[in-house]
C-alpha positions as CSV (number, residue, x, y, z in Angstrom):
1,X,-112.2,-40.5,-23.9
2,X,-108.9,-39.5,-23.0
3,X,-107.5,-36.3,-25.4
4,X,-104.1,-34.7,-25.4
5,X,-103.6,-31.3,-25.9
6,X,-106.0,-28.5,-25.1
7,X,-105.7,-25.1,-26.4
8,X,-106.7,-22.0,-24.0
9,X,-107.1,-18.7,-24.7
10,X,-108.6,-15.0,-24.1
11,X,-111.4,-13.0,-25.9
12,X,-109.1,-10.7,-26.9
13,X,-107.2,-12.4,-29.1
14,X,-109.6,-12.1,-31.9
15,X,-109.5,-16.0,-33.0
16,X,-111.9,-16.6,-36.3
17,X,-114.6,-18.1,-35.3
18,X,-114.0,-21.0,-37.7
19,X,-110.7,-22.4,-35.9
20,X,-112.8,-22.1,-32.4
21,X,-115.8,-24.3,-33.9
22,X,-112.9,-26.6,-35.0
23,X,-113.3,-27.7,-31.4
24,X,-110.2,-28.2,-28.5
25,X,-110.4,-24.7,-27.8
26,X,-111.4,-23.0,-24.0
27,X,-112.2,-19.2,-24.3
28,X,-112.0,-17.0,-21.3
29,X,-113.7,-14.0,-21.4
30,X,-112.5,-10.6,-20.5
31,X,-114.8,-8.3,-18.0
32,X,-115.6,-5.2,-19.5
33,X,-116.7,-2.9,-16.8
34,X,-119.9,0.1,-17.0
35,X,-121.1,1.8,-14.0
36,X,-123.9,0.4,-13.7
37,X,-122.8,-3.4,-14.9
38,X,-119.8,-5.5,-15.9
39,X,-120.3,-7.6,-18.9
40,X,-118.0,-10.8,-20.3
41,X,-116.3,-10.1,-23.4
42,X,-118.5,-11.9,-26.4
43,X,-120.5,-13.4,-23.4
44,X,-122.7,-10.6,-22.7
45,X,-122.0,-7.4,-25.0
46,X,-121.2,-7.1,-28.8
47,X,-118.8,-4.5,-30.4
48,X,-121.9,-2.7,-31.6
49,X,-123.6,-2.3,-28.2
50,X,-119.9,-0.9,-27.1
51,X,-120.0,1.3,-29.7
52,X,-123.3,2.7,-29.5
53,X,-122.5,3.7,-25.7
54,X,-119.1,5.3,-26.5
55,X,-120.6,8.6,-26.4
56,X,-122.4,8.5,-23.1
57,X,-119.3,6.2,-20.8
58,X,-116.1,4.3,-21.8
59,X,-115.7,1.4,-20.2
60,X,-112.7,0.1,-18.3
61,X,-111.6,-3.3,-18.7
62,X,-110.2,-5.9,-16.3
63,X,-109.3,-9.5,-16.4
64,X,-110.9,-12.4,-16.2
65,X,-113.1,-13.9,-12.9
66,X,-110.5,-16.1,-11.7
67,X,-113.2,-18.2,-10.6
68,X,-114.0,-18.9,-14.1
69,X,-110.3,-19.2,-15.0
70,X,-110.2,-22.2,-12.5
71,X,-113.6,-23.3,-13.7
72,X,-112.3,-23.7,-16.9
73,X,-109.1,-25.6,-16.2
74,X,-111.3,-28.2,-14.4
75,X,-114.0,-28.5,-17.5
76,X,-110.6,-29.0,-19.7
77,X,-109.9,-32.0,-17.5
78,X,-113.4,-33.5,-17.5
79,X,-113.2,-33.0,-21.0
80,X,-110.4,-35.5,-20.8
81,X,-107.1,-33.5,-22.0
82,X,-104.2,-34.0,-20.3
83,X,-102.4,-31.0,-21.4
84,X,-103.3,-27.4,-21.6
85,X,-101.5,-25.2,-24.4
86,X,-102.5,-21.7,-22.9
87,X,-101.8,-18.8,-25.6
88,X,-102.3,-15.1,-24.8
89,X,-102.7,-11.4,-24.8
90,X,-99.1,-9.1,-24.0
91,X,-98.8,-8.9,-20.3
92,X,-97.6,-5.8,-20.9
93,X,-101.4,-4.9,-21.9
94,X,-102.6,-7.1,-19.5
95,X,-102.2,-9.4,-16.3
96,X,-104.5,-11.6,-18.3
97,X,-100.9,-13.7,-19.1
98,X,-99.9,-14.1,-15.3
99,X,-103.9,-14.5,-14.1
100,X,-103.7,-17.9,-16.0
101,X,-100.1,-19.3,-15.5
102,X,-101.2,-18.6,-11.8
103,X,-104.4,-20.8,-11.9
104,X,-102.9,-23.5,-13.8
105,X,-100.1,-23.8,-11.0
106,X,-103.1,-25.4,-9.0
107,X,-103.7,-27.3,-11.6
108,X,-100.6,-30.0,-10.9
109,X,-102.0,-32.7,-12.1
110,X,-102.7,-31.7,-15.5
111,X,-99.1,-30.8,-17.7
112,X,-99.5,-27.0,-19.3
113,X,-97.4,-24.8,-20.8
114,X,-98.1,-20.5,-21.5
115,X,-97.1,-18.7,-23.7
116,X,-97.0,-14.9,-23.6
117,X,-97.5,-13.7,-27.6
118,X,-96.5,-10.0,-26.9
119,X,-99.5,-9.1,-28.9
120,X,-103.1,-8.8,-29.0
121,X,-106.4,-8.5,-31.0
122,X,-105.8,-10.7,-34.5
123,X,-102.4,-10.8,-33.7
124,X,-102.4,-12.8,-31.0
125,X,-105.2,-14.8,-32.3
126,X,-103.0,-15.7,-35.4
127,X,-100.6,-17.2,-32.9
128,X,-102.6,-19.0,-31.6
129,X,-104.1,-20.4,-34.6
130,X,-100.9,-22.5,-35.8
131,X,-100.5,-23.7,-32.4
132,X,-103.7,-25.3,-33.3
133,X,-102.8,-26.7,-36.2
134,X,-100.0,-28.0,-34.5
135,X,-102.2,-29.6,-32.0
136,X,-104.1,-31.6,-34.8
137,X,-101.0,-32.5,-36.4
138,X,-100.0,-34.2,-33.1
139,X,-97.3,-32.4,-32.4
140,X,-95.7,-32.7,-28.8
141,X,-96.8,-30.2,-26.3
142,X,-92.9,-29.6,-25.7
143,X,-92.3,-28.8,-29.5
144,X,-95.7,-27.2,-29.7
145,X,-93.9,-24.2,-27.5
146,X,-90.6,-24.3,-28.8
147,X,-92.1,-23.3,-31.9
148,X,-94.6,-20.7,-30.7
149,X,-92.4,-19.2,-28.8
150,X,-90.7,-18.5,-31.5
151,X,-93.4,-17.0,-33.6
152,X,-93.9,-13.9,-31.0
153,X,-90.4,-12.4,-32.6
154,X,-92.5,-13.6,-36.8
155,X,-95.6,-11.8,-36.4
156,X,-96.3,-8.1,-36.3
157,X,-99.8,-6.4,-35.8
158,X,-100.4,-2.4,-36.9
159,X,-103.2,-0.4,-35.9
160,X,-104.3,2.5,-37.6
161,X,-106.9,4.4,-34.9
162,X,-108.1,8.0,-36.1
163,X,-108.2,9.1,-32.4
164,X,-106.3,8.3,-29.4
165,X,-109.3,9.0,-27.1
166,X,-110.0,5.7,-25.8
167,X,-106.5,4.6,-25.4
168,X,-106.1,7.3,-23.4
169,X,-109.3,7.1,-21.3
170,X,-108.8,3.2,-20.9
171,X,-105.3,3.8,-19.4
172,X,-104.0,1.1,-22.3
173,X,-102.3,4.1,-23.9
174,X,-98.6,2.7,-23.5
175,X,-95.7,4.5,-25.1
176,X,-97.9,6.6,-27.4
177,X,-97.7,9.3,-25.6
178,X,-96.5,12.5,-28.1
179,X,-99.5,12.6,-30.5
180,X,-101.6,15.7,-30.3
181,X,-104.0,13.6,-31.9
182,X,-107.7,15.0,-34.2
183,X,-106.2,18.7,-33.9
184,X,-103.9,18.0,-36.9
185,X,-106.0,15.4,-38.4
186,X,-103.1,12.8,-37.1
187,X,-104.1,8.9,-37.9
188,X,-100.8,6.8,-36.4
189,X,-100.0,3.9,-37.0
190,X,-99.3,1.6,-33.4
191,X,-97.8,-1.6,-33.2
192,X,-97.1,-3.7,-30.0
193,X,-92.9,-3.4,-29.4
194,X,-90.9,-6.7,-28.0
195,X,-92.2,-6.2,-24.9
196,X,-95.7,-6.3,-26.1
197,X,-96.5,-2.3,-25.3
198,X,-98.4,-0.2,-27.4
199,X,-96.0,2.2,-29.2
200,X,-96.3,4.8,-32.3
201,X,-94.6,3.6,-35.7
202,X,-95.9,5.8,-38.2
203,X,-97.4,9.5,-37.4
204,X,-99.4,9.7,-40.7
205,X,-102.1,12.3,-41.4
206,X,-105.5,11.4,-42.3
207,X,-106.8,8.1,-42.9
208,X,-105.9,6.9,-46.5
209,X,-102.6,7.8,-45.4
210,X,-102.6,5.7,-42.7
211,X,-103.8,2.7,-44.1
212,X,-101.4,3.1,-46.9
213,X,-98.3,2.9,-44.6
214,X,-100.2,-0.1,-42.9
215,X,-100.0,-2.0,-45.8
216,X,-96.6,-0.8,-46.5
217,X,-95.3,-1.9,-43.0
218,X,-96.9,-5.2,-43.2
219,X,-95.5,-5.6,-46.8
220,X,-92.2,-4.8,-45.2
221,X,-92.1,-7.4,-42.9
222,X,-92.3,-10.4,-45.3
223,X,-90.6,-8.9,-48.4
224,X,-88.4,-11.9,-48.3
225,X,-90.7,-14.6,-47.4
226,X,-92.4,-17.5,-49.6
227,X,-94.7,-18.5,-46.8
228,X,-96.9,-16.1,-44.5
229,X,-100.8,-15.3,-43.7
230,X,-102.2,-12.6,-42.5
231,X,-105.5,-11.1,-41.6
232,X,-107.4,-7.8,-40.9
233,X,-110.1,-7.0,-38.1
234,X,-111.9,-3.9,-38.1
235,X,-114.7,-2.2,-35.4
236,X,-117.2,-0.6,-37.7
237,X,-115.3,0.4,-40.5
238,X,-115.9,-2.6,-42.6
239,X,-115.2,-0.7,-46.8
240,X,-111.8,0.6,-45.7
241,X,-110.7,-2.7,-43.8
242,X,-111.9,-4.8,-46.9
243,X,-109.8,-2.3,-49.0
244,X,-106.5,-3.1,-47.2
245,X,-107.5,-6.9,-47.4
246,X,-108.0,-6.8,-50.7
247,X,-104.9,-4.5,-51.7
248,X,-102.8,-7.5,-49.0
249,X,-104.4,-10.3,-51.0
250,X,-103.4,-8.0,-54.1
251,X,-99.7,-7.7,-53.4
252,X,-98.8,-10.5,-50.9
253,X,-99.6,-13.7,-53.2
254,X,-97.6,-15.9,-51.2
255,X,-99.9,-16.2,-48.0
256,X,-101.4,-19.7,-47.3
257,X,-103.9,-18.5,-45.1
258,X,-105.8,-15.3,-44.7
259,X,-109.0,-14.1,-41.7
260,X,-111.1,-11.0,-42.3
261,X,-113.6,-10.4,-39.5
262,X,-114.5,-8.1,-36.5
263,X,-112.1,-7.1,-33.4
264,X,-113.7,-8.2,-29.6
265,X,-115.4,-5.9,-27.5
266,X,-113.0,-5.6,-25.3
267,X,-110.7,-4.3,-27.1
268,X,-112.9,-2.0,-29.3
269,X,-113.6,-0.5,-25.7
270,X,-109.8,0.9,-25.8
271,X,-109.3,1.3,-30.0
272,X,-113.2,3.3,-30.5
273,X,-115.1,2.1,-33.3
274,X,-112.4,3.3,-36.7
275,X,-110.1,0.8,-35.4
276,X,-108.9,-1.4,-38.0
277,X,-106.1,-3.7,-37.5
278,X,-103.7,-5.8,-39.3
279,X,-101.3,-8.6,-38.4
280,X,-98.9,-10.5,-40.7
281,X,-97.1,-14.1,-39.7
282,X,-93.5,-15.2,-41.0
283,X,-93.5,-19.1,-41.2
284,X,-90.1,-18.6,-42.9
């Protein structure tokens, strides 16, 4: 049965688990990377199994096998697509972006377009969840990326992370660089800039703090908009994240949609377990 547009993506974009049993969509995993062992992103090792090792190694992370990047282009055309919609993480986190626009140049015979969201985690995934409604909407694969392009400058994603420890130690530490960090009991705020690079927005100190200008910053961003969603992922820190979902369902009553749910291993590895994440979406 011949289909037309499939939608590929990264395990670190954080997509809800109910859009990816929708069906149409091609996860590839991320490696994250022991001593001892490398594991596939929500193939092999959970957040928790992450976690509970934090204190004896971080990990490092790396990208995908390009063996099963090209594996999976050819199980999209046995599938029967003939075009591949590939959405994801900021290459300027990650050559996870270039990895698969390379492989899908030898791919020629299948049509594709990528799309870089500057983002990652939730906020990506959010991305990358209209595209898919796009995609069942039957939406052309050429408007499909006109518009999704697009969203990269409508969505926003804030971090509030208690340490900087595992940034650091992962090398994903980007422009957040001037932080002391647990000394002065500093919780910032990180966002991803334009060019999709981790940088410091808020210098706050302690955690209610912190997830107070969270709220306010996400808030900010859609003060004049009648249509948005948003949603919040968290590593282990599940009664403050539910109280900045709930405050966002609270004070944004205009979202159509909304996600709560856990952030990948892979990116837990660089964020530590008190990670909790937030990403708003402009359709205005």
């Amino acid at each position: 049965m011949t289909k037309q547009i499939a939608l590929l993506v990264d395990s670190a974009m954080d997509m809800p688990q109910e859009i990816i049993d929708l069906g149409g969509i091609y996860t590839i995993p991320l490696c994250i990377n022991y001593s001892d062992a490398t594991y596939l992103d929500k193939v092999d090792i959970t957040p928790e199994e992450i976690y509970q090792r934090l204190d004896k190694e971080i990990p490092t992370t790396s990208l995908p096998p390009l063996d099963l990047i090209d594996q999976t282009i050819r199980q999209i055309k046995q599938d029967g697509y003939q075009e591949i919609l590939a959405i994801n993480i900021s290459s300027g986190l990650s050559g996870t972006f270039n990895a698969i626009r390379l492989a899908l140049l030898d791919h020629p015979d299948i049509i594709s377009k990528t799309i870089d969201t500057k983002s990652i985690g939730i906020g990506a995934g959010i991305q990358a969840v209209y595209a898919k409604e796009l995609i069942d909407k039957h939406y052309s694969l050429d408007s499909i990326y006109e518009i999704c392009e697009a969203l990269t400058h409508k969505e926003h994603i804030f971090f509030s992370i208690p340490t900087l420890e595992y940034l650091k130690k992962g090398g994903r530490i980007g422009l957040v660089t001037s932080i002391v960090g647990t000394a002065l009991n500093l919780n910032p705020v990180i966002s991803c800039n334009d060019e999709g690079v981790y940088h410091t927005v808020a210098k706050t100190r302690g955690r209610k703090k912190s997830l107070k200008k969270m709220i306010d910053l996400v808030k900010k961003q859609v003060e004049h908009s009648t249509d948005y969603r948003f949603a919040v992922a968290y590593g282990t820190d599940q009664e403050d994240a539910q109280y900045v979902f709930d405050t966002l369902k609270n004070e944004l009553p205009n979202y159509s949609d909304v996600y709560f749910d856990t952030i990948s291993p892979v990116l837990g590895a660089h964020t530590g377990p008190e990670v909790i994440g937030v990403t708003i979406l402009d359709l205005n």
